[in-house]
N, C-alpha and C positions, 0 to 999 in steps of 0.2 A: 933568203927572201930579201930583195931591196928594197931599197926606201917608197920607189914609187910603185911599185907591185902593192907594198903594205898601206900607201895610201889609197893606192885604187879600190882596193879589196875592201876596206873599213874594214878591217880584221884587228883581232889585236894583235900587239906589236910581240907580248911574249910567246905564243902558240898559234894564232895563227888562224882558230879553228871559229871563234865564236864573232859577232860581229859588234865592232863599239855602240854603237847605235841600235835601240830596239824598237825605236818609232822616229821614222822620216821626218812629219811634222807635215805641216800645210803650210804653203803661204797664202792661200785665198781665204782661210780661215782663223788666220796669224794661230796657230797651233805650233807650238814649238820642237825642236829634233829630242827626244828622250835618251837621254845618257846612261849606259848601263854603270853603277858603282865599280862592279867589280866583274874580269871574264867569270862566266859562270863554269866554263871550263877548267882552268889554271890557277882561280883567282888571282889574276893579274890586276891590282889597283890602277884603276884610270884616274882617281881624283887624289894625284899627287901629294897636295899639298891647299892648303885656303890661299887663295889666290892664282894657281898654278894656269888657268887660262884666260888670263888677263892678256899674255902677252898674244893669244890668238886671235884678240882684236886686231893687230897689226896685221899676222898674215890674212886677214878678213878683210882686211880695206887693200892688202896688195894685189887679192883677187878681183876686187872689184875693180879696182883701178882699170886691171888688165881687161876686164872684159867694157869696159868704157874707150878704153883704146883699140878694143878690139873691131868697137861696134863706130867711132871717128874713123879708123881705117877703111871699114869696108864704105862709109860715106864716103868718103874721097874715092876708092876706087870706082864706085858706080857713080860719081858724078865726072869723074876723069875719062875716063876710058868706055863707059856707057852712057852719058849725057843726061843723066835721069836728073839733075838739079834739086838735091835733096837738101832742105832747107838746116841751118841749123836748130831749129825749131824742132821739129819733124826730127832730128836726131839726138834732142834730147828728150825728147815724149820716150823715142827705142828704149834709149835709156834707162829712163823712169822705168817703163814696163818692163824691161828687163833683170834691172836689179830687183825688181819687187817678184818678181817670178822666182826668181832664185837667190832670192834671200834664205831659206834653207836649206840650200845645196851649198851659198859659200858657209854657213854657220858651221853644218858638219865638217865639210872638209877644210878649214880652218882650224877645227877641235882635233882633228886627226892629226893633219901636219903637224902640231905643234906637239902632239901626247910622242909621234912618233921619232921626232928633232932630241928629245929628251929621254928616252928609250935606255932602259939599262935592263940589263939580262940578270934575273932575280933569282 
């Protein structure tokens, strides 16, 4: 199984079968994603170590990032090539709204990439 199949899936990284996450979480009701301790299948330890996703702050803001450049890019395209004059204003409202939407979609899959970066066969 590869790296991004095992991201995609939010499976765990040792078997494969269970999912890391037991509850998605809300973001309209700031409800947060529920981290399972251990696969309940394999028990596969997800919580490494005190500290261990510290460093998934980083890939959490490299997500964001992307999708901030994702959403500047398609502003220039519709104001290039379809004349709509999309304010920067107005593109950073997208923004806003956007990161606030999927603010638990980056948190999990930031908790993943990183469990899965650090992956040892136990």
């Amino acid at each position: 199984m590869s790296y991004l199949s095992k991201v995609i899936s939010g499976r765990c990284p040792n078997c494969g079968k269970e999912k890391i996450f037991y509850d998605k979480g809300n973001s309209i009701t700031f409800r947060m994603p529920k981290m399972s301790p251990k696969c309940p299948h394999c028990h596969y330890n997800f919580h490494r170590e005190t500290g261990f996703y510290f460093g998934a702050m980083y890939v959490s803001y490299g997500v964001t990032v992307a999708e901030m450049i994702t959403i500047m890019v398609l502003r220039l395209i519709l104001n290039e090539f379809f004349g709509l004059h999309i304010s920067m204003l107005d593109a950073f409202i997208v923004i806003v709204a956007v990161l606030f939407v999927f603010w638990t979609f980056n948190y999990r899959v930031s908790r993943i990439m990183w469990l899965n970066m650090f992956y040892k066969k136990e």
